[in-house]
C-alpha positions as CSV (number, residue, x, y, z in Angstrom):
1,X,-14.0,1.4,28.2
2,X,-13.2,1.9,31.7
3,X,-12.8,5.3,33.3
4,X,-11.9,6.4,37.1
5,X,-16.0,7.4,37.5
6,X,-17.5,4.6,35.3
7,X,-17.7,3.2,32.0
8,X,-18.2,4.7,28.1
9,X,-19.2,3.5,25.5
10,X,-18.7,5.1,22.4
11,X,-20.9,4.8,18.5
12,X,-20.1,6.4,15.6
13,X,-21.3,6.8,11.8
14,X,-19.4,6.6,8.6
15,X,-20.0,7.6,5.0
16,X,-19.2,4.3,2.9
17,X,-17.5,6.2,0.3
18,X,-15.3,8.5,1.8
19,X,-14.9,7.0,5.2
20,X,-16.1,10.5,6.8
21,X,-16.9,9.7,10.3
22,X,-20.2,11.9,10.0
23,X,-22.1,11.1,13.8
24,X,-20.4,9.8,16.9
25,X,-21.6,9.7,20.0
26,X,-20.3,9.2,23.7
27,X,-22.3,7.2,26.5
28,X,-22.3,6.0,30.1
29,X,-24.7,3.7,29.2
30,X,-25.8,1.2,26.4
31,X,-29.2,1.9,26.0
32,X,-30.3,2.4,21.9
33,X,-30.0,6.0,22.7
34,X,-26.3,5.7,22.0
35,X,-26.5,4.3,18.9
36,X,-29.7,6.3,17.7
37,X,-27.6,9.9,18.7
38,X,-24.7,8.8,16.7
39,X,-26.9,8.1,13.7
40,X,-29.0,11.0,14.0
41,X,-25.8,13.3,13.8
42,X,-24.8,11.7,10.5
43,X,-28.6,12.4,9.4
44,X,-28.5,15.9,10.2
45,X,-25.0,16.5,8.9
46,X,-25.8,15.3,5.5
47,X,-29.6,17.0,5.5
48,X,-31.2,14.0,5.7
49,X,-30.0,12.2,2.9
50,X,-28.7,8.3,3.9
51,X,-27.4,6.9,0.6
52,X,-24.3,5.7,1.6
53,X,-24.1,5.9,5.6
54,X,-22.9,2.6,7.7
55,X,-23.0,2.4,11.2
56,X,-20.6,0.9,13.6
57,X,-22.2,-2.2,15.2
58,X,-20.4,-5.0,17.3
59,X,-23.8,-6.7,17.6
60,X,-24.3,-5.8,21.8
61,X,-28.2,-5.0,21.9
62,X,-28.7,-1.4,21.4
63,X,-27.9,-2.0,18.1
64,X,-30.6,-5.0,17.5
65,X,-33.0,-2.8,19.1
66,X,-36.2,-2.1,17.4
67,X,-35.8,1.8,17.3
68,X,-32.4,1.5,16.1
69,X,-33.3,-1.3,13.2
70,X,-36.1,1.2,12.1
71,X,-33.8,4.2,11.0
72,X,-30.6,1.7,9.9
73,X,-21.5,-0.9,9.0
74,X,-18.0,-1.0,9.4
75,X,-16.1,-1.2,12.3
76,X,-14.2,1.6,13.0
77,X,-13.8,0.8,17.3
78,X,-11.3,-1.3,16.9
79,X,-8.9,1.3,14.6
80,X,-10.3,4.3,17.7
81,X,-9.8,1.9,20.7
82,X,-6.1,1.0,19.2
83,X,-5.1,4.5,18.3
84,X,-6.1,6.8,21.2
85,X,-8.2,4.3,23.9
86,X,-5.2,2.1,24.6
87,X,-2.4,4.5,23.8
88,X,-3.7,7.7,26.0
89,X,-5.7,5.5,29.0
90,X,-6.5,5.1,32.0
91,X,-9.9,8.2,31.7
92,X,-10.8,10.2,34.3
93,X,-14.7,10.2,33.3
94,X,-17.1,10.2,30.2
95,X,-15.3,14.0,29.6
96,X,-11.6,13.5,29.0
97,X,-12.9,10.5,26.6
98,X,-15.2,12.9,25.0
99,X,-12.9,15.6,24.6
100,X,-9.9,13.1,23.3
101,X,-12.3,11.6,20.9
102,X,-13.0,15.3,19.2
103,X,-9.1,15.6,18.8
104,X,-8.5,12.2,17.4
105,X,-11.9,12.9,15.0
106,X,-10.3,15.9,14.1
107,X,-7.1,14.2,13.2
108,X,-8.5,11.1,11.5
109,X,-10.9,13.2,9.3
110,X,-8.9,15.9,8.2
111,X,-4.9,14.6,8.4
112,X,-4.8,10.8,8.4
113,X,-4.2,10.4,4.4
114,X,-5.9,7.5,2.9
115,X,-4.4,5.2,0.5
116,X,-7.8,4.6,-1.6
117,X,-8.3,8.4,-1.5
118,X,-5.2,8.8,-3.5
119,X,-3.4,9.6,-0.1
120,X,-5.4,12.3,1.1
121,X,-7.5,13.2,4.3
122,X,-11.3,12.0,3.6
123,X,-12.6,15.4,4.5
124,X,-10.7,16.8,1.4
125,X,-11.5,13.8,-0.7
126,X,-15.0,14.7,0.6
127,X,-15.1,18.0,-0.5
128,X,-13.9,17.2,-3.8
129,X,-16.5,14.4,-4.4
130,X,-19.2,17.3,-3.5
131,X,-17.7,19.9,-6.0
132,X,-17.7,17.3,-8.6
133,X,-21.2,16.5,-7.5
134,X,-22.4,19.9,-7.4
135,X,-20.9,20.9,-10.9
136,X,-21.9,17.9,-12.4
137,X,-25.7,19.3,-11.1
138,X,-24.8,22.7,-12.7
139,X,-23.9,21.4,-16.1
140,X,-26.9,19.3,-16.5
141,X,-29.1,22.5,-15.4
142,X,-27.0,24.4,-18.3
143,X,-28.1,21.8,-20.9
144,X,-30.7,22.6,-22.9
145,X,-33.5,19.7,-22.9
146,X,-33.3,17.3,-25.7
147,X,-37.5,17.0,-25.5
């Protein structure tokens, strides 16, 4: 997008099953560095573990680089660039896009209820797949072995 200073360009990453935007990253350039930041957040938010990250990718080049093809999509630019790019435009610089894009993270992650969630924010629906997950992990320690 176009700002007063220059352009941005913005990449994020989202969890497949709860639609958690889990990396993001904001840019004044488009080298693979973009796209690797963005995917390196979601990597350290969920520990390392990949099962079930996609990445954004509108198929410009960073994201047929070699570097970015050797770590790892569903477009989620066109739902951001509609719902605050458009609406809350013209930017100043690579900071009041940076700074809108944590509020409207904020607000898509933990308030914008999702139908296929059973109409609730995906950081809730989230947090309940993980409790399930993690006491589903408690009861199978509980069980005695059947060797």
């Amino acid at each position: 997008m176009a700002t007063w200073s220059d352009s941005v360009y913005v990449a994020f990453t989202m969890d497949a099953l709860s639609r958690f935007i889990c990396g993001w990253q904001a840019s004044q350039s488009l080298r693979s560095d973009l796209v690797l930041n963005a995917l390196e957040m979601a990597i350290w938010q969920r520990r390392g573990e990949l099962e079930g990250l996609i990445h954004h990718s509108d198929g410009v080049s960073q994201y047929l680089s070699t570097r970015y093809a050797e770590r790892l999509a569903e477009t989620i630019s066109g739902l951001y660039k509609t719902q605050l790019i458009c609406r809350r435009g013209p930017w100043k610089g690579i900071d009041d896009v940076e700074y809108a894009t944590l509020e409207w993270l904020d607000w898509f992650t933990h308030r914008r209820l999702l139908e296929p969630h059973g109409n609730m924010p995906r950081a809730e629906f989230e947090a309940a797949y993980w409790r399930k997950e993690d006491t589903s992990i408690m009861e199978e320690l509980k069980e005695p072995s059947l060797r």
